[in-house]
N, C-alpha and C positions, 0 to 999 in steps of 0.2 A: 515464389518459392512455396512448395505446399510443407507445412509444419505436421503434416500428419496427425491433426488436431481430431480429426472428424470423429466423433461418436461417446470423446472424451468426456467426463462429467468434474464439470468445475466450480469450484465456491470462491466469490468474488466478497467480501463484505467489506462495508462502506463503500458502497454501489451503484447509487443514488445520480451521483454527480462528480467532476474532478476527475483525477489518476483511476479512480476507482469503474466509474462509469467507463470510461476508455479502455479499461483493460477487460473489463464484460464486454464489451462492443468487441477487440482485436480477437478474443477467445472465440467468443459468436459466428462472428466471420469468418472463422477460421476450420467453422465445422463443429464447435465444443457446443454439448449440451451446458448451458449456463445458470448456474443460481445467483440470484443478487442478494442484496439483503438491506434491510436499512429501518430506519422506528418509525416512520411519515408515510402512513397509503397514500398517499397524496402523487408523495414525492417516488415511489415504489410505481406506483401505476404508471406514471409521468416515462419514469426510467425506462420500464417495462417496451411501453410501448414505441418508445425511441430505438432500442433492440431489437423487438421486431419489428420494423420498418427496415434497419442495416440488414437483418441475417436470417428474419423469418421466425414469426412468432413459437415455432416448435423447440426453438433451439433457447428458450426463455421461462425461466420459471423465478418468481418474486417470494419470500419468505418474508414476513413484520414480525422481524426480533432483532436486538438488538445483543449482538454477539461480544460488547463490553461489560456485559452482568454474564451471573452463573446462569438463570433463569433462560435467556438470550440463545445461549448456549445449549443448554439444555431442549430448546422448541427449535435451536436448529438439527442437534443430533436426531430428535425423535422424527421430523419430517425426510430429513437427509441424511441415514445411515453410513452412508461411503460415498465418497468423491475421491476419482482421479487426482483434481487437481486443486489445492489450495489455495488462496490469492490473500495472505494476511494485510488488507489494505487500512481497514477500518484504524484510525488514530483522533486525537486534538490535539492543536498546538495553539498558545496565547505569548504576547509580551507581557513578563512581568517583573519587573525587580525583585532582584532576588529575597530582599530583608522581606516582600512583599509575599511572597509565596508561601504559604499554609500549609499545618500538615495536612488540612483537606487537599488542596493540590494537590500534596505530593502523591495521597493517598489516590485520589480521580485519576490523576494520569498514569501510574502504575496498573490502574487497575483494569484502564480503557486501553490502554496502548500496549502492556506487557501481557497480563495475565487474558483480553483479548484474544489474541492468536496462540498463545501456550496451551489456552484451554480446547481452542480448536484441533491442535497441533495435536494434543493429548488424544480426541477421539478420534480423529482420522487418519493419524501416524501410523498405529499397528495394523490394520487393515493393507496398508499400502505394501508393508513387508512382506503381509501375507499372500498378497498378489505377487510381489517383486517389481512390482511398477508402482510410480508416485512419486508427485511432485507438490512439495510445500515451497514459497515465495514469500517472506518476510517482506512490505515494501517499508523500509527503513526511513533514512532521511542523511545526507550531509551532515546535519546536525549530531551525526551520532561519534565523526571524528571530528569534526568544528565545534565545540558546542556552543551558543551564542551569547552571550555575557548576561542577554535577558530573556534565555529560554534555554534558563540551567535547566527546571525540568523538565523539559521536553524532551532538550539533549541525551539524560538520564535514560529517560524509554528507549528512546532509540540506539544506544549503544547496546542495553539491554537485550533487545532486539538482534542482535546483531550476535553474541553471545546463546541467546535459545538455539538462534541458526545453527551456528557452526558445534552447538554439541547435538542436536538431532543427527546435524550432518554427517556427525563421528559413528554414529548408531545403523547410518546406513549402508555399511564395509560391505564390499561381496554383491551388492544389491542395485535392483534398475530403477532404487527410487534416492530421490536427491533432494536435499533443501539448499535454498541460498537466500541472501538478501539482496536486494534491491535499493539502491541510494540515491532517490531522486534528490536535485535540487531545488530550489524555491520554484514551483510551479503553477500555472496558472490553475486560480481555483473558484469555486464560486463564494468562498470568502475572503479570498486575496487584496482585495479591492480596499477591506476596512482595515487591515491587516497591513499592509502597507501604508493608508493614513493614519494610523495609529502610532507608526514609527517617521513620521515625514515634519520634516519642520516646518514646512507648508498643508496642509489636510487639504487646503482649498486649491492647489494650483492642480494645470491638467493631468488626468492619467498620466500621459506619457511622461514628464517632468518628474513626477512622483516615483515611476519606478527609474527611470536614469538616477534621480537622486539616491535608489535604497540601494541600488548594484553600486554608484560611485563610494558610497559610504560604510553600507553594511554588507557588502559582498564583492569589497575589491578583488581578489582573486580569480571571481568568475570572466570565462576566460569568454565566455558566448556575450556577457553582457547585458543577458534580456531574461525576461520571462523562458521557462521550459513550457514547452506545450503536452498537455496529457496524454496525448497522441504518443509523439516521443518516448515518453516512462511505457506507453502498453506495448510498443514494440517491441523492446528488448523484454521486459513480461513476457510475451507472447513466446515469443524462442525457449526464454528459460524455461517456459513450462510445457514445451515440445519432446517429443523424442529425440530431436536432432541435437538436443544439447547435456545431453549423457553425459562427456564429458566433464559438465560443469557440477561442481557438488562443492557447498563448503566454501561458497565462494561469498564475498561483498562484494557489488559491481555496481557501479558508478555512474550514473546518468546526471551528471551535476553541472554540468557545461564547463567542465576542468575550474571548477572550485579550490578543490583539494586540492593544492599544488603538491602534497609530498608522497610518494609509493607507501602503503601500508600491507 
């Protein structure tokens, strides 16, 4: 199926690796000129050049800022005026008990997870009107209608999250640009690993043991039972931020391997 992607200009941030990286690669592929973003040259270059290998280095441009500060933000507006397409991927999550959680927490992850992509939202949103075209992607989380007994604030952003959405969304009546969110489930990531020992009553027994253990216990409802693949989450990314998905606006859409047992 062609998405009709080609020549589109998209911003991907938290980029680097994960959901994030996969939805730069599906966009690339796709024909979109693509920005990444991420704080690590290292790990930007690394990314960079994994991109163009899948879709041809032309279609690939890397930014060192870190789009969870103002500053961030600000060195990506001055380099990247207007993008087509926005990819709000960039977040953190930790376990933490909640008596444990600080107003720094609450303060960091508000600030990296919400005010992140709102600030984006802010300088790329009126442009889009003013085309009549444009597309913003909140990638949310499950967690923002589950919230998880020990990632109350995570949960917090991400419902958050979910709310910017659907009032941009209200904003864009009449118009051929649309925001929505995105609800991946627990996915595989390149921090999953400690993240999962972290919650396991064994740290030391095998991967695969470790995650049957976190799905039978901390994710009865998931209906797939496994890890999601980042592949998976940039598909439906991919669509949403197509033309062919016009119809969709204002929406919360669900990649969570039927998590969520109840209609919202």
């Amino acid at each position: 199926m062609d998405l009709q992607l080609k020549g589109k200009k998209a911003l991907v941030t938290g980029s680097t690796a994960g959901i994030g990286l996969a939805i730069a690669k599906a966009l690339a592929c796709e024909g979109a000129n693509v920005t990444i973003t991420g704080r690590s040259r290292s790990k930007l270059d690394q990314a960079t050049r994994e991109l163009a290998a899948a879709a041809g280095k032309e279609r690939v441009q890397a930014i060192l800022a870190d789009p969870g500060t103002g500053e961030g933000a600000a060195i990506l507006a001055a380099e990247l005026p207007e993008v087509d397409i926005l990819v709000n991927n960039l977040g953190i999550y930790e376990s933490k008990a909640y008596e444990d959680i600080t107003d720094e927490d609450w303060r960091r992850f508000f600030e990296v997870n919400v005010l992140g992509g709102a600030r984006l939202a802010r300088q790329y949103f009126p442009a889009m009107l003013r085309r009549n075209w444009g597309r913003i992607i909140f990638i949310a989380s499950d967690s923002a209608l589950i919230v998880p007994p020990d990632m109350i604030h995570y949960g917090m952003t991400k419902t958050a999250q979910l709310s910017i959405s659907r009032g941009l969304a209200g904003l864009t009546k009449g118009t051929n640009v649309t925001v929505n969110s995105v609800l991946p489930g627990t996915t595989r990531s390149e921090g999953i690993d400690d993240f999962l020992k972290s919650v396991s009553s064994n740290p030391n027994a095998p991967a695969g043991d470790i995650e049957s253990e976190f799905f039978a216990k901390e994710r009865p409802s998931s209906l797939i039972q496994r890890m999601i693949e980042p592949e998976e989450i940039a598909a439906l990314v991919a669509y949403v931020a197509s033309p062919l998905s016009a119809a969709t606006n204002g929406a919360a859409l669900r990649v969570d391997g039927g998590i969520t047992p109840t209609i919202f």
